[in-house]
C-alpha positions in Angstrom: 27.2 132.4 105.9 29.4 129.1 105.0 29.4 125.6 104.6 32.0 123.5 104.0 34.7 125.2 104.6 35.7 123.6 108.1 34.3 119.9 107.8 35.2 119.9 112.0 31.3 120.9 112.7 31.9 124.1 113.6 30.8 127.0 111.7 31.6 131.0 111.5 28.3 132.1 110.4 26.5 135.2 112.4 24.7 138.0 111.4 25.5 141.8 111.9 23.0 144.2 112.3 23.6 147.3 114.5 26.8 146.5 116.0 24.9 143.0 117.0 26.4 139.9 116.2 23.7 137.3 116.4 24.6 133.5 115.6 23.3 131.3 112.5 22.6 127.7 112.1 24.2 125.5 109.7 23.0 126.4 106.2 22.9 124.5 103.1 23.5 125.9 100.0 21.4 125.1 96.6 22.1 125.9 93.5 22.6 124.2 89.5 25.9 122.9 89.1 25.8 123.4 85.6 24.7 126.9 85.7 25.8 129.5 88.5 23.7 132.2 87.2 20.3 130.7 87.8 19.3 131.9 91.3 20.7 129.8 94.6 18.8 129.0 97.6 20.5 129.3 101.0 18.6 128.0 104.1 18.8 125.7 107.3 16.9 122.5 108.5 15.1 124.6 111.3 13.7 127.4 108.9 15.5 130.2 110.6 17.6 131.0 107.7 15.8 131.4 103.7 17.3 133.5 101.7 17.5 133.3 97.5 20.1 134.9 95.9 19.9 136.2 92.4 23.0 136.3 90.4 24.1 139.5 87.9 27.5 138.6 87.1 30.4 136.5 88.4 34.0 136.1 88.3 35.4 132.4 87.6 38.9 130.6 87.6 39.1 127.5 86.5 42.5 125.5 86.1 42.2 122.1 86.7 46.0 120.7 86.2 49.0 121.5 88.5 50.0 120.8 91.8 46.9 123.0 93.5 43.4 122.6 90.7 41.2 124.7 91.4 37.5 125.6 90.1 36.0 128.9 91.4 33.2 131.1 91.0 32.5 134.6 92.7 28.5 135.3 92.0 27.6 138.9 92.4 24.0 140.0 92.9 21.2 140.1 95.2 19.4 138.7 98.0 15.6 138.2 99.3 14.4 136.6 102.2 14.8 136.1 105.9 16.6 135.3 108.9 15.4 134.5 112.2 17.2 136.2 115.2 18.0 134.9 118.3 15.4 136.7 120.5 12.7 135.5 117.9 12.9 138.8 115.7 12.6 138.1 111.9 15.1 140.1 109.5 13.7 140.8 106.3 16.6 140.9 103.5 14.9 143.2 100.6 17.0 143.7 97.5 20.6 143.1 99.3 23.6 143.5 97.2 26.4 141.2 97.9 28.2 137.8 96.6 28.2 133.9 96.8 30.9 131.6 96.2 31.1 128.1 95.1 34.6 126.5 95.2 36.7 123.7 94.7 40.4 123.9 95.7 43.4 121.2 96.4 45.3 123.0 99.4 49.1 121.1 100.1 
């Protein structure tokens, strides 16, 4: 799941499960700006997609100056919650390992 990475209104996010790639709606990300490792809410205006995501570590790389800045942070940890499939089937997400990101880059 994405957002912001192509401001054109589409959007690659789907969901694998079995082999089945189901589509996702636009999410929204939420999370403290001024701390990455409190937990980060990920969801969608028509409450198909809630998920939290509880970070245990993270990587970061931050260098500001230069002809490309950039401010990145790589959150690993877990996540809890739900996603609404297409055919109307709710996937419960129990204790899922996996990562966030939260970046700001200057691509020439």
């Amino acid at each position: 799941l994405s957002n912001g990475v192509n401001e054109t209104g589409i959007h690659e996010n789907v969901v694998w499960q079995n082999g089945k790639m189901t589509t996702s709606p636009s999410v929204f990300f939420e999370y403290d700006m001024d701390d990455l490792s409190k937990p980060w809410r990920i969801h969608d205006q028509e409450g198909k997609t809630d998920l939290q995501f509880t970070p245990d570590g993270a990587y970061t790389a931050f260098h500001p100056d230069g002809p490309n800045p950039v401010d990145f942070t790589q959150a690993f940890g877990r996540f809890q919650g739900q996603i609404s499939e297409q055919n109307g089937k709710t996937l419960k997400i129990n204790n899922l390992p996996g990562f966030t990101e939260r970046q700001y880059s200057v691509w020439w």
